[in-house]
N, C-alpha and C positions, 0 to 999 in steps of 0.2 A: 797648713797652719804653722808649720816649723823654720818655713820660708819660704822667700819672693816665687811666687812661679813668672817664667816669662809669661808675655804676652798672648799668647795663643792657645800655651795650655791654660793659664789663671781663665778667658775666655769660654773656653770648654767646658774646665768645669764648672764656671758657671750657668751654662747652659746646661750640663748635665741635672747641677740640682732645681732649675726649673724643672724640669722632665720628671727629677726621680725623687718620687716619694721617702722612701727607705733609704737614699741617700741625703733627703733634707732631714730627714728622722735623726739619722745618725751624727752629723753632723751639727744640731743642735744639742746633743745629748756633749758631744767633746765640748765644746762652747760651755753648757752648763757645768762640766766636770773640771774644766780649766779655771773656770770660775772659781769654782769653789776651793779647788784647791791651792789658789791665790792668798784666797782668806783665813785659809786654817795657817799657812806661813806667816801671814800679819799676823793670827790671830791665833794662837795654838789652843786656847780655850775654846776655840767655837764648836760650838754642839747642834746637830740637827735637832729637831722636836721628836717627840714620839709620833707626835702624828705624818712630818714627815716622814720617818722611817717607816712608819705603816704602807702610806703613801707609794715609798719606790719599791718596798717589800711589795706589793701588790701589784705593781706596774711588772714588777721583774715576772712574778708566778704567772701574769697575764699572756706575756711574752713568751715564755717558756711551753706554754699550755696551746699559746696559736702558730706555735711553730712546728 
């Protein structure tokens, strides 16, 4: 994500994350967090909801609990 991979690893891991679940998991979660933390730069007011934060609060406990 921080940079270019050659050719053969960028390939790879693209393959990899066909394959792997926990690794397309994770790798959308960095996506989502790079996102957002984009936005709070533009945007230093911005605020999740309560019901988002319930949301990843509960996502997190979920995680925590099946691990």
């Amino acid at each position: 994500m921080d940079e270019k991979l050659p050719f053969w690893k960028n390939l790879s891991l693209k393959i990899h994350l066909l394959l792997c679940r926990s690794c397309q998991n994770f790798s959308k979660q960095l996506d989502f967090l790079r996102k957002i933390s984009r936005q709070t730069r533009a945007n230093p007011d911005f605020q999740l909801t309560d019901e988002a934060k319930r949301r990843i609060a509960a996502t997190l406990s979920d995680k925590q609990t099946s691990d």
